[in-house]
C-alpha positions as CSV (number, residue, x, y, z in Angstrom):
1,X,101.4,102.9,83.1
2,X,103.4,100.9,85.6
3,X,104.6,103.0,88.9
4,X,108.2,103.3,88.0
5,X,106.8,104.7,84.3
6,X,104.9,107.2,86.3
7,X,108.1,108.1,88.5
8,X,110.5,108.8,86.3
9,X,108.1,110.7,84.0
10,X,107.4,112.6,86.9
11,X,111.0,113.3,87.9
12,X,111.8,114.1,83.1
13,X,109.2,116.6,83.6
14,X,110.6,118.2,87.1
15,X,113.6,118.2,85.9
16,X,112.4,120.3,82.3
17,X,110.5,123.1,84.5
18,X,113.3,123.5,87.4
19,X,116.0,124.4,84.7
20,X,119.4,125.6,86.2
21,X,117.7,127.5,89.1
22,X,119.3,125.9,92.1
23,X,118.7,126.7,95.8
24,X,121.5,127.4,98.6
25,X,122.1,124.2,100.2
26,X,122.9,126.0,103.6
27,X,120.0,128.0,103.8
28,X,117.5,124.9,102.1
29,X,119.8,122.9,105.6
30,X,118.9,125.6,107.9
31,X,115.1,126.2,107.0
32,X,114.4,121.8,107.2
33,X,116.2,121.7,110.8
34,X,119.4,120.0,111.2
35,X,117.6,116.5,111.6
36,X,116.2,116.0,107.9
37,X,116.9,113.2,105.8
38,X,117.6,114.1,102.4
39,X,117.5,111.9,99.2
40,X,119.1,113.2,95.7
41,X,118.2,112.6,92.0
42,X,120.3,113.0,89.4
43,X,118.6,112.4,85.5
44,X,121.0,112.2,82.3
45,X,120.1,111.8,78.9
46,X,122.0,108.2,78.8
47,X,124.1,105.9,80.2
48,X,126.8,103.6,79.9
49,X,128.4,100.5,81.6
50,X,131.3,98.4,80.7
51,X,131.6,96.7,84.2
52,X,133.0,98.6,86.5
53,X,132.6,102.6,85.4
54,X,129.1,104.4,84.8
55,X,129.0,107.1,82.6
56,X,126.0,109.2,82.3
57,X,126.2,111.5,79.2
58,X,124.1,115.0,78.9
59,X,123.9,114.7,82.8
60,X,121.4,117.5,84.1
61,X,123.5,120.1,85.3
62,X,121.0,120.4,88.6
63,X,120.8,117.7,91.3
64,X,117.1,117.2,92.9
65,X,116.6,116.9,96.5
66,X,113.9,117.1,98.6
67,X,113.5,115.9,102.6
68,X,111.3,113.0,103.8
69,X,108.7,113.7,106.4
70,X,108.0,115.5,108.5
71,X,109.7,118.5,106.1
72,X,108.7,117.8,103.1
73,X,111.3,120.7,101.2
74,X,112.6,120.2,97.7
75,X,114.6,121.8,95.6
76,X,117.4,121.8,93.2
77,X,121.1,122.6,93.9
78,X,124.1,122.1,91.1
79,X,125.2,118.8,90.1
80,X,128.5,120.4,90.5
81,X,127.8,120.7,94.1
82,X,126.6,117.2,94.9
83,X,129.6,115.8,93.3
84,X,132.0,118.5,95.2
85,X,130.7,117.6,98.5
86,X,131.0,113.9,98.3
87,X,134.1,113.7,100.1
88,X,133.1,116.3,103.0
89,X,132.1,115.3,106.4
90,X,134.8,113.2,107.0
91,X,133.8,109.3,108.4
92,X,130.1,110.6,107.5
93,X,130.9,111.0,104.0
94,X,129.7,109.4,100.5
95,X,133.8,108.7,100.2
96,X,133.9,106.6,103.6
97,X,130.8,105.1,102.8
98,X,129.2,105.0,98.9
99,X,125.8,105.3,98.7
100,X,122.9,102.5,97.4
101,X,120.9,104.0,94.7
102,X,118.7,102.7,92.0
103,X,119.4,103.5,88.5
104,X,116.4,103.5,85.8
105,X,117.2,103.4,82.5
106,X,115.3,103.1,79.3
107,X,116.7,99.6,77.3
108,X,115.3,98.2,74.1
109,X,111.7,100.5,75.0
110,X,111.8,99.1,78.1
111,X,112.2,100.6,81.7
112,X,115.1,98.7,83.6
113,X,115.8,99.2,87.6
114,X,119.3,98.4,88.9
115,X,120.3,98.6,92.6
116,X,124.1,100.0,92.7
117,X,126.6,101.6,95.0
118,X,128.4,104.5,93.9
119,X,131.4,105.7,94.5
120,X,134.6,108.0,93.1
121,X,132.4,110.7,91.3
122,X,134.2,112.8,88.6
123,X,132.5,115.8,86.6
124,X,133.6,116.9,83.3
125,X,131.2,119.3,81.8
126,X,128.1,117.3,81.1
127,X,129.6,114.1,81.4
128,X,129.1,112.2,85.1
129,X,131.5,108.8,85.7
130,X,131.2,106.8,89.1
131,X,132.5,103.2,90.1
132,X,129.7,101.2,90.6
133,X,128.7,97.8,91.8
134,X,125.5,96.3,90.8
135,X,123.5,95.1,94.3
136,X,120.2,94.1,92.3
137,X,119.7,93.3,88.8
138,X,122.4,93.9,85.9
139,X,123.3,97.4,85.0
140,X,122.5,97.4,81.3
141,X,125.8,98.4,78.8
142,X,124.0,101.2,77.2
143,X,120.2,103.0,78.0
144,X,118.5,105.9,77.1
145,X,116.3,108.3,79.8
146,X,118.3,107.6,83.1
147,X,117.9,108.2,86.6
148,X,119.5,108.0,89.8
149,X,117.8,108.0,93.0
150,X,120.4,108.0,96.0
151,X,119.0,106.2,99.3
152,X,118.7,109.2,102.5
153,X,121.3,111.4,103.5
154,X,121.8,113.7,106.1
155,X,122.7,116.8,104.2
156,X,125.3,119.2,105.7
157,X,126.5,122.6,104.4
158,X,129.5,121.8,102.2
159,X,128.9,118.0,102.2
160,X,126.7,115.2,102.2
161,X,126.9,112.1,104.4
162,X,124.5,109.2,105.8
């Protein structure tokens, strides 16, 4: 099984045991230290692309993150959460400057990687649109089993920026 197999059947079956328990983002800031690096994944059950809008369907209403070394903390907080705070933290923010991320997605039985930016969020029930713009590869029109991995992010209560 290749290593992105492995990784997103790793991140499936984190996602099935951490169910909608979701940790304080200020406290999970607080006990890492001010100086960790953060990096967020979002799974949904599929996606969808018509050239300009991503829409993940039966989006997973938690968001993983975890810190990079030396911290090593992870937990889950709600995908409601991630979304709201994408405009905080002013010239710092996911608004001023969109993420890179690399989407998988499961096309024709196949595993497909896509690099992206992402940008203008919007949350309606299980349902998770952005803008994006394909850096690497071609985001497929439709795909089953999807995942977002967002690059690091410094993580501040009530927002996220870079």
């Amino acid at each position: 099984m290749g290593m992105l197999k492995r990784a997103g059947l790793a991140v499936s079956v984190m996602c099935l045991f951490t169910g909608a328990v979701s940790a304080d983002p200020a406290e999970m800031m607080k006990a890492a230290g001010e100086e960790a690096s953060w990096l967020f994944i979002q799974t949904a059950g599929s996606a969808k692309f018509d050239g300009s809008i991503l829409v993940l369907e039966n989006v997973s209403p938690v968001t993983t993150m975890f810190s990079d070394r030396p911290v090593r903390v992870a937990e889950t907080i709600p995908t409601e959460s991630f979304v709201a705070g994408w405009a905080a933290n002013g010239p710092d923010s996911f608004e001023s400057d969109p993420p890179n991320a690399a989407l998988t997605s499961i096309v024709d039985g196949a595993l497909r990687t896509t690099t992206v930016i992402l940008s203008e969020p919007q949350l309606e029930g299980a349902t998770l649109t952005f803008k994006a713009q394909p850096l690497e590869g071609e985001l497929p029109a439709m795909g089953a089993q999807t995942s977002i991995f967002f690059d690091d992010i410094h993580w501040e209560p009530g927002g996220i920026g870079n």
